[in-house]
N, C-alpha and C positions, 0 to 999 in steps of 0.2 A: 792364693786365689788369683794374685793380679798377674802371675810368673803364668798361672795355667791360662789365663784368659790371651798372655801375650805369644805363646806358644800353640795359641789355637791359630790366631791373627795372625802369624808368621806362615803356619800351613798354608790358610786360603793364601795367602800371597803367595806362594807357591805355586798353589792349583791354577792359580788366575793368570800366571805370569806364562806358563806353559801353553799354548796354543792345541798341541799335539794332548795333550794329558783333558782341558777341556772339549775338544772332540771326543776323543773317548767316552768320556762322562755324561754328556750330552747329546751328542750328534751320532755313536752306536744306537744310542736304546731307541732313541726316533726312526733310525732307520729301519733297526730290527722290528718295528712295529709297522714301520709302512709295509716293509717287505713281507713279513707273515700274514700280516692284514689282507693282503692285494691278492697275495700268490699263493696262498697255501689253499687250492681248493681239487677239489677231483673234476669237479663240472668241467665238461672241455664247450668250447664255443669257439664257431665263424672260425670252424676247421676247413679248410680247400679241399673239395671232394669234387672230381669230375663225371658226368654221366656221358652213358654213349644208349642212346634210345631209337634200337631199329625199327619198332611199333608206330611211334609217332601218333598215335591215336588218342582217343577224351581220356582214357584211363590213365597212360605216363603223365599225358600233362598236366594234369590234376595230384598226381603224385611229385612229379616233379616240383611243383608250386607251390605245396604242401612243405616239401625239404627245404627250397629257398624261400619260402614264409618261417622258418623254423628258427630261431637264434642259433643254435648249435652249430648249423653248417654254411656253405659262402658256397654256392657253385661255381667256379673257376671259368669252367668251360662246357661246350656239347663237342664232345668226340665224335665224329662220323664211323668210325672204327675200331671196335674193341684192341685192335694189335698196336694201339697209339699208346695205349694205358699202360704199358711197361716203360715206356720211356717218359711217362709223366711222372711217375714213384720214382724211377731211379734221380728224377732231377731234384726229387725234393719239395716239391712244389705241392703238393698234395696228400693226402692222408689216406683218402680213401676212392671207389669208384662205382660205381652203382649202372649196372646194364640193364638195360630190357629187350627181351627177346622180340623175333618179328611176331605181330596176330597177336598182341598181348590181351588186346580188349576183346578179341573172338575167343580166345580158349578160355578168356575169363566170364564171357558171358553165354558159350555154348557147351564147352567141355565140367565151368564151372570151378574153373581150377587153374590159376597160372604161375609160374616160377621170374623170380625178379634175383640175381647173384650181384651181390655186393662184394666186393672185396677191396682188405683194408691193409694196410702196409703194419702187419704186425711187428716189426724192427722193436717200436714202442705197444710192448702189449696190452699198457695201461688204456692209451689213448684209443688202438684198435677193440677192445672189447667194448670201452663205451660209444664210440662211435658207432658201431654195429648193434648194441643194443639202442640206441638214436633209431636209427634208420628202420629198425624189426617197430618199435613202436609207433613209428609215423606209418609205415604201411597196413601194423593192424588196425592202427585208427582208422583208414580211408576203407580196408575191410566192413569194420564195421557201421560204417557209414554205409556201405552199400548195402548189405546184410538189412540194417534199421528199412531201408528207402524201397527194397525188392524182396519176393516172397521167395526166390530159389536162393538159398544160403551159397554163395560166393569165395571161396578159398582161394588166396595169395600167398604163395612158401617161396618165402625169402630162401635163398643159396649165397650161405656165406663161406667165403674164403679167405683163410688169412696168408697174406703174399710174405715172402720172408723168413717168415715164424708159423709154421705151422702147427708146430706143437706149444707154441703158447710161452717158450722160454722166455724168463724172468733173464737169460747170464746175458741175454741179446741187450738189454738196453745195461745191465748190472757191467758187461765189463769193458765198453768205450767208456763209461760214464768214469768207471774208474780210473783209467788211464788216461784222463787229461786232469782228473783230480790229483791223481800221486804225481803225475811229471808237474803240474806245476808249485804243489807243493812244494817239493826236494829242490825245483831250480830256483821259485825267487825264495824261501825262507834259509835254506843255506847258502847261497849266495849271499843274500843282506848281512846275515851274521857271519859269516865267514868275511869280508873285507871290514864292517862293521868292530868287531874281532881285534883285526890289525888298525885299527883306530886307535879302539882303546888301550893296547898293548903300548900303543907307540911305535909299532913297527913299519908303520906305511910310511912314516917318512923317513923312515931309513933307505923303503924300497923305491921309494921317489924319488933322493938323490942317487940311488946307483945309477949306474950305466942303463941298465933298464929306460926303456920309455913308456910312459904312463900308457898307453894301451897295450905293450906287450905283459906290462903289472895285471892288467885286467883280464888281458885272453890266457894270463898263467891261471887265474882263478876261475874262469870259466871250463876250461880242459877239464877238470875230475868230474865235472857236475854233470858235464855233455854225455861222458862214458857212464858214468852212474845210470843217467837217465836212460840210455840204450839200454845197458844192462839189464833193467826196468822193465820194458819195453817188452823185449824178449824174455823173461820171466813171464810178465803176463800173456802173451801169447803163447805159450809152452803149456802153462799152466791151462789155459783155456780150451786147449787143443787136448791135453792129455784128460784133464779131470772133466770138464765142463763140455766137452766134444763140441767144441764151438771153433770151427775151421777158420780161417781168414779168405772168403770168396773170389778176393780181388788182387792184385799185387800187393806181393809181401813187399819187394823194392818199392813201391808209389807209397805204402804207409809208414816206412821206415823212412823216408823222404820226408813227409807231411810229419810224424814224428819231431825228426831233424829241426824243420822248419819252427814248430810251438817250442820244443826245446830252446830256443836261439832267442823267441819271443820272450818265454819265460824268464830266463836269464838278465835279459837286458831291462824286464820289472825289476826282478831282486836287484841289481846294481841301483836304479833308479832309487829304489827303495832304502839300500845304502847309502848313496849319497846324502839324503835328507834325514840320516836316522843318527843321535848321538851316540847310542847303546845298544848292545844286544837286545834287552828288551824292546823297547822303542821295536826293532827290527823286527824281534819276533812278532811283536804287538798287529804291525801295519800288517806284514806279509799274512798273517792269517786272515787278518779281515780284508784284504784283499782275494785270496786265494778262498778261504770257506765257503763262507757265504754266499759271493754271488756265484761259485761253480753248483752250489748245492742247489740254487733258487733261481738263477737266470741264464742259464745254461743249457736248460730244457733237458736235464738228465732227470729230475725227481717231480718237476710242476712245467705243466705244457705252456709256454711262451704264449699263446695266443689266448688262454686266459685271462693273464693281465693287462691293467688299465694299456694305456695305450704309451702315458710317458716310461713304465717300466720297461714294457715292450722296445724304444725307442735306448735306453741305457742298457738292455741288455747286448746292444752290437757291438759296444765296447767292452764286452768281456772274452777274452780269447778263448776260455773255454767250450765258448757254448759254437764259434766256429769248427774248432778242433774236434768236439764230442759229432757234428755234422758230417766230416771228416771220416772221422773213423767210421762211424755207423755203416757210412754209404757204402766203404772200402770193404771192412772185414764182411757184412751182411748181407751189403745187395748185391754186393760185388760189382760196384762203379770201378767206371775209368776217370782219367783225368778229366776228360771232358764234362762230366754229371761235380766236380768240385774245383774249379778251377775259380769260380767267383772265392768262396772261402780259401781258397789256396793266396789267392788276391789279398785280400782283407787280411789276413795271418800277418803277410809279407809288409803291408803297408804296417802294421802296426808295431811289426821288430823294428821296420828303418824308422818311424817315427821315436819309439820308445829309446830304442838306443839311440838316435843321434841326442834328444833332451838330456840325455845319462850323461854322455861325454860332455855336450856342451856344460852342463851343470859342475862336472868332475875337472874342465879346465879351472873355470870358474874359481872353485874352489880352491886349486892349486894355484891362484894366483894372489 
């Protein structure tokens, strides 16, 4: 009994000695409970929708007032011009757009009858269906507010359009979503174990004294990962195009580029991630819970970003993925040019030279 009790007592000093091993233990399950907790809802809210209202009369504005009294939506702006509202989506900036034709309150109170076209950037089909079911119940409640208040029964028929997606496709958000999930999976969790690897072997200081210099060591182990990932790349696009008839709108070169670019990002986590990791496990350990989770939850591929609180909203700009899934959408969907991504093309950039230069500086470090 006193051998089993002292073999327990050797464990927790184990467990407690590890810094890495009590995160795991403790600081996952809290997280995965903030994170599920916060973000896993469908409700979409204080989505940026812009109106363009040629009427100008008591009816829009009452309706209008109605949507910006509503939690759900955030009015950005008033458009003076329906032909502005393509180059509002393409920036990204907004979800949805709501017009009102000219004489809205006269055909509404002489004809009896008037038309309001909403349309919603269905890229993300999720967020456009409930957003447009949003906006069809706030205009039949203002219906029937007038209906309750007047004896000639009043009709308002919403015309919805969905910009992007018209058929409603699920593969539109299903395969950017997946292609910044697989490239960064393969770049940082092979990576880390692959140099991780030559740790444990003993071989990295074999490679350390050759002639080699310690970043030509590195950029030999980035090389397969790079092609692998293009490989990748172009798999999914083939596949997308052949099976799933989901064309690429934009430049094939500018996504192969931006590709390029998160590959390079990626990479220089998995090294990061190596250098801090004793073991393969360890390695595989971190790179998942790096790479899974927040590409699944703060990435805005499966749970819309502006649902959550405000500090998740603020930690998700540090995940690359959820720039790279921006990226793509905009490229393969709307068929953006560099101009409609060049902020996220920004933000990518800053965060490989940052990443990688802490990698190397760390990797001297170490060799010294």
């Amino acid at each position: 009994m006193k051998q089993l009790l002292t073999f327990i007592r050797k464990e927790f000093y184990h467990v407690f000695r590890d810094r890495k091993t009590l995160l795991m233990l403790f600081g996952l399950p809290i997280a995965q409970i903030i994170l599920f907790g916060f973000a896993l809802t469908n409700e979409i809210k204080n989505a940026q929708i812009v109106v363009s209202d040629y009427s100008k009369d008591i009816a829009t504005t009452q309706i209008i007032n109605k949507i910006e009294a509503s939690q759900y939506f955030d009015v950005a702006k008033s458009l003076p011009s329906h032909k502005q509202i393509e180059a509002a989506f393409k920036e990204g900036k907004i979800k949805m757009a709501v017009i009102f034709p000219e004489n809205f309150y006269y055909d509404l109170t002489h004809q009896n009858k008037a038309q309001i076209q909403i349309i919603a950037d269905a890229s993300d089909i999720n967020a456009a269906t409930t957003l447009t079911n949003y906006v069809t119940a706030i205009v039949m409640d203002y219906q029937l507010q007038l209906v309750k208040s007047g004896t000639i029964p009043l009709q308002i028929v919403p015309e919805i359009r969905m910009l992007y997606n018209p058929e409603m496709k699920g593969e539109f958000v299903f395969i950017p979503g997946m292609m910044s999930m697989i490239m960064l999976l393969i770049c940082v969790m092979m990576t880390s174990i692959s140099i991780v690897r030559e740790k444990e072997l003993g071989t990295m200081e074999v490679l350390l004294v050759s002639p080699f210099q310690p970043l030509m060591v590195i950029f030999s182990k980035f090389v397969p990962y790079v092609i692998v990932s293009l490989i990748n790349v172009t798999s999914i696009l083939l596949l997308s195009w052949l099976l799933l008839h989901l064309p690429v709108k934009g430049s094939i070169l500018l996504l192969y580029a931006e590709s390029l670019l998160f590959i390079f990002t990626s990479l220089a986590l998995g090294l990061l991630i190596s250098i801090n990791s004793k073991t393969q496990q360890t390695a595989m350990f971190i790179s998942l819970g790096v790479t899974m989770l927040p590409t699944i939850i703060l990435s805005g591929f499966m749970f819309p970003i502006e649902n959550m609180p405000i500090p998740l909203q603020v930690i998700s700009n540090i995940v690359p993925s959820k720039w790279f899934y921006i990226i793509v959408r905009s490229i393969m969907i709307k068929g953006a040019g560099f101009s409609a991504i060049w902020k996220q093309t920004l933000i990518l950039f800053g965060m490989m030279v940052i990443i990688l230069g802490i990698s190397l500086k760390r990797f001297k470090i170490r060799l010294a």
